[in-house]
C-alpha positions as CSV (number, residue, x, y, z in Angstrom):
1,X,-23.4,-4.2,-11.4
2,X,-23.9,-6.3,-8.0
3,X,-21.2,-6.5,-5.3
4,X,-19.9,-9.2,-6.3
5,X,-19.0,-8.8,-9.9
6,X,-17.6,-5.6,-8.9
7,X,-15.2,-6.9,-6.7
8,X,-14.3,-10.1,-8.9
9,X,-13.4,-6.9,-11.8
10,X,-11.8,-5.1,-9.1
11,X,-9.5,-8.1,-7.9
12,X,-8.7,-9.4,-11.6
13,X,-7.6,-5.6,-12.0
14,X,-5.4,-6.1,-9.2
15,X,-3.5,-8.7,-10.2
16,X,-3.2,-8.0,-13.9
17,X,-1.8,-5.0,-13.0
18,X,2.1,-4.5,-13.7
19,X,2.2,-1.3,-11.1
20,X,0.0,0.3,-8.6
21,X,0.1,3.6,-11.1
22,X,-1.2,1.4,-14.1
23,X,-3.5,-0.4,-11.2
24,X,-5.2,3.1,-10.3
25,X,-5.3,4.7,-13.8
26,X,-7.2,1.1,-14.6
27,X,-9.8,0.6,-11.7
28,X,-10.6,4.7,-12.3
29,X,-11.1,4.5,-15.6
30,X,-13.8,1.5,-15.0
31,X,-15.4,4.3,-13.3
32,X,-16.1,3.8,-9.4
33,X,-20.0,4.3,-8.9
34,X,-20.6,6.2,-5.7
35,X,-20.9,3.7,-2.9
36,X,-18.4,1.1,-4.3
37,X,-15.6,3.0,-3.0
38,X,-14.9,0.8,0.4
39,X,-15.2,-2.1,-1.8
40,X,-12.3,-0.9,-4.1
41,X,-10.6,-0.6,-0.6
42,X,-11.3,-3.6,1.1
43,X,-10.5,-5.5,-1.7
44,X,-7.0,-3.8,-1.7
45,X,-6.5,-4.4,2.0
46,X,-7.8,-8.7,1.4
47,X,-5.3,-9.1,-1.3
48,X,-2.6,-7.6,0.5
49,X,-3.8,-10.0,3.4
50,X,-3.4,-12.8,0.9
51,X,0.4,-12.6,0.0
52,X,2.6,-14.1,2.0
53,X,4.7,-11.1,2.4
54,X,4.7,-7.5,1.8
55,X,4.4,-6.2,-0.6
56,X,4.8,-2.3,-1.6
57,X,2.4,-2.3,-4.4
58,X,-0.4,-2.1,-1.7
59,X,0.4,0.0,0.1
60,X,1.2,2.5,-2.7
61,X,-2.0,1.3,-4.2
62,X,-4.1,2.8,-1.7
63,X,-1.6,5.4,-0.9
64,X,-3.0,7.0,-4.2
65,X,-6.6,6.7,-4.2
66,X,-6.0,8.5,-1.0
67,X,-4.4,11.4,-2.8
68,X,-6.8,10.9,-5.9
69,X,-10.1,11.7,-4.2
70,X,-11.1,12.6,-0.7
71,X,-13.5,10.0,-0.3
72,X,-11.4,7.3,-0.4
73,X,-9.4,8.9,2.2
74,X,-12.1,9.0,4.6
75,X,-13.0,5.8,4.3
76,X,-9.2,4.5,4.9
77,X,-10.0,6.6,8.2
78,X,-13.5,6.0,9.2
79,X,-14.3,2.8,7.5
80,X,-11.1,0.2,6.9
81,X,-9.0,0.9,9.6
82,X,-11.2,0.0,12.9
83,X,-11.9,-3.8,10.9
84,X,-8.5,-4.2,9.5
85,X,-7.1,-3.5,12.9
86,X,-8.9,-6.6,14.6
87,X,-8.0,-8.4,11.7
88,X,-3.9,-7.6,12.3
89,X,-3.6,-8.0,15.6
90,X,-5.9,-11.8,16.0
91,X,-4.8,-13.7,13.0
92,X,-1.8,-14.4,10.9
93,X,-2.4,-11.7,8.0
94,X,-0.2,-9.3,9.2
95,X,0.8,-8.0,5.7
96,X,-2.4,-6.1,5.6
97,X,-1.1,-4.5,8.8
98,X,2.2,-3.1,6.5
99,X,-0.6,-1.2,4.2
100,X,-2.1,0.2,7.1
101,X,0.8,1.6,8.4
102,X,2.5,2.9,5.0
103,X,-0.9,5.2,5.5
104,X,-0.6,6.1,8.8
């Protein structure tokens, strides 16, 4: 599966989704190949970015893949946070800036 159809299946997943528990039993289940995970988490933190406002659902979102495997919570650390950062503070998406900080 290329990049891009993963993250098309991951964002469809997204938005289908009712809660961010049926969200996360969903996208797991599809089984997360090793590598994909910062995709799984960048496309969280874009369609957070997307919404006009906050919402919660992202932030939980990634608030349990965190808890659900340690990789994913490395990645929040080392990976997402350092680009989402300079994405908060120069432009107008600052609801990705809410997810970030429900993590912190």
């Amino acid at each position: 599966m290329d990049v891009t159809h993963f993250k098309r299946t991951v964002y469809l997943t997204i938005m289908s989704s009712l809660d961010f528990e049926e969200c996360a039993h969903k996208l797991m289940k599809s089984g997360i190949k090793e590598g994909y995970e910062i995709e799984v988490m960048k496309m969280i933190i874009e369609c957070c970015a997307q919404e006009k406002t906050y919402r919660r659902f992202y932030g939980l979102l990634a608030q349990r893949f965190a808890m659900l495997k340690p990789v994913f919570r490395e990645l929040l650390a080392h990976t997402c946070f350092p680009e989402q950062v300079l994405i908060c503070t120069s432009s107008y998406r600052l609801s990705s800036g809410h997810v970030l900080l429900r993590l912190v």
